[in-house]
DRENKOLMAR-851427 format. One record per atom (N, C-alpha, C): residue in one letter; x, y, z. Coordinates in steps of 0.001 Angstrom, whole numbers, padded with zeros to 6 digits, always signed. Layout:
% residues N
aXYZ
...
% end
This chain:
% residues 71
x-005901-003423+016848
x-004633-003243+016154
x-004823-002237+015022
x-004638-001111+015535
x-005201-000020+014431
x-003207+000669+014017
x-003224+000442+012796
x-001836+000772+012389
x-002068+001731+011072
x-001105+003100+010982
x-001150+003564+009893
x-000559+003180+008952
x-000739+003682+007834
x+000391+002984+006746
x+001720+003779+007070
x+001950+005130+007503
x+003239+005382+008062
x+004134+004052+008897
x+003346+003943+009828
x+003993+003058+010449
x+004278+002168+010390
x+003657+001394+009338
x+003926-000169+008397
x+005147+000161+007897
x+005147+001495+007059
x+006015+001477+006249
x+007469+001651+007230
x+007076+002399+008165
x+008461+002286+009031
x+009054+001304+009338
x+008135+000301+009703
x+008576-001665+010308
x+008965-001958+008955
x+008325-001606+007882
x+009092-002562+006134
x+010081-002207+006110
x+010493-000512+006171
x+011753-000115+006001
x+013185-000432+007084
x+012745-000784+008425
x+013285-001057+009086
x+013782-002440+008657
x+012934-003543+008279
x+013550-004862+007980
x+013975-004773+006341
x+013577-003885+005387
x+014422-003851+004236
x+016024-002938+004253
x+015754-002106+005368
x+017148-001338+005179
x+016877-000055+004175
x+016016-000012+004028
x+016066+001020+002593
x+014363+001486+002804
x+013929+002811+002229
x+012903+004276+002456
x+012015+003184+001471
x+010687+002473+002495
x+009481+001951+001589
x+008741+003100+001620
x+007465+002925+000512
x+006230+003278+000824
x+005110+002121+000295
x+003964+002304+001263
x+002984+001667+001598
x+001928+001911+000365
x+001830+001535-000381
x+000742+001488-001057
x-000892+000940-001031
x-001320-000124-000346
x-002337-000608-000074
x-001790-001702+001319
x-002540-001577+002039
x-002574-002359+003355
x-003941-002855+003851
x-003855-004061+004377
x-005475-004829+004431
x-005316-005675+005695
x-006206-005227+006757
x-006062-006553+007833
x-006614-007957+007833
x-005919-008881+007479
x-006551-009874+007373
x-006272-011077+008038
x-007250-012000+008571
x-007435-012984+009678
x-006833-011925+011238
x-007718-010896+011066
x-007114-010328+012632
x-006100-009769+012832
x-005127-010336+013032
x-003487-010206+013760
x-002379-009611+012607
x-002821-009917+011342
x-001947-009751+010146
x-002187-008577+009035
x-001436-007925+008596
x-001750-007098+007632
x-000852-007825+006215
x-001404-007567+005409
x-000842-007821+004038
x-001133-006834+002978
x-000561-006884+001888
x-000482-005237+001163
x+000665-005787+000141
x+000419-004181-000534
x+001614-003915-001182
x+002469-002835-000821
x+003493-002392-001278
x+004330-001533-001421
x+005669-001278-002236
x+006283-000069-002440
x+006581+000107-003153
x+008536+000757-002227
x+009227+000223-002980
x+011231+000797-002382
x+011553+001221-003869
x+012712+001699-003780
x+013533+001500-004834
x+014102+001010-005611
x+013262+000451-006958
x+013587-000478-007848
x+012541-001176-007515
x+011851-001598-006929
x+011268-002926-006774
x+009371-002179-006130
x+008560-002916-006465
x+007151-003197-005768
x+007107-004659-005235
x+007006-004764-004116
x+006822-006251-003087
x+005239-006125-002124
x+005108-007102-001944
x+004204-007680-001320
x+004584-008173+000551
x+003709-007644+000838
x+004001-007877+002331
x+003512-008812+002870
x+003367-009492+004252
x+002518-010009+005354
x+003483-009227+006898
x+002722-008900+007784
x+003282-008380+008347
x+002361-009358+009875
x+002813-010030+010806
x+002300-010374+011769
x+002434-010093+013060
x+001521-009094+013444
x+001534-008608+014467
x+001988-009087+016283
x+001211-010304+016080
x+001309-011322+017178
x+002724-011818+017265
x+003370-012073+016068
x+005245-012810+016465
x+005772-011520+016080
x+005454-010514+015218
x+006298-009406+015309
x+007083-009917+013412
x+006824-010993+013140
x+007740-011278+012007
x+006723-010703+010455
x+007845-010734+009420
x+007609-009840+008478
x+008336-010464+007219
x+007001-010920+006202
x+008094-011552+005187
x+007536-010428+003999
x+008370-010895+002706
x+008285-009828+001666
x+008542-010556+000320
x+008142-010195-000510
x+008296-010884-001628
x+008004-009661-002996
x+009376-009813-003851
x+009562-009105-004736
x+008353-009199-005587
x+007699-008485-006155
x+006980-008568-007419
x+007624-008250-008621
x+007922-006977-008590
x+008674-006275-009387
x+010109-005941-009526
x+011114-005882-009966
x+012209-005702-010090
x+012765-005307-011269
x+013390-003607-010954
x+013966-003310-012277
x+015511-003094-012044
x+015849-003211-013435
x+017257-003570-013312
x+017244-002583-014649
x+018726-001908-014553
x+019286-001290-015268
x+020011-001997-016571
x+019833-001425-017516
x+020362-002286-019067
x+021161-001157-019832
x+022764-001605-019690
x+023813-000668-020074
x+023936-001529-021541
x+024066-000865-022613
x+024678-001402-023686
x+025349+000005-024720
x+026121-000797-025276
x+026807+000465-026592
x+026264+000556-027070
x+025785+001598-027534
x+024595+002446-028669
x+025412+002432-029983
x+026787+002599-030343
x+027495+002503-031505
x+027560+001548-032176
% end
């Protein structure tokens, strides 16, 4: 199971809807990759399982915009 990080990032972006990039990716117990990466607004954490095809994600980071009156 030899995967680039292009192509991770294509399957993340495909199940986020929105342009990831792959920052660190690691195969682990075999069948699974886990990592980080990085979308817009946010750095999340992956598992990606090859064998069911399923893909969970979990926010780390999240920025949010802060509007206030300066006057």
């Amino acid at each position: 199971m030899l995967q680039t990080r292009a192509s991770i990032a294509r399957q993340l972006s495909s199940h986020r809807g929105e342009a990831v990039q792959v920052v660190k990716a690691v195969v682990a117990q075999g069948h699974r990759i886990q990592g980080l990466a990085v979308c817009p607004g946010r750095v999340i954490s992956f598992v990606l399982d090859a064998g069911t095809g399923s893909v969970h994600m979990r926010n780390l980071l999240e920025l949010s915009s802060l509007t206030r009156d300066l006057s």
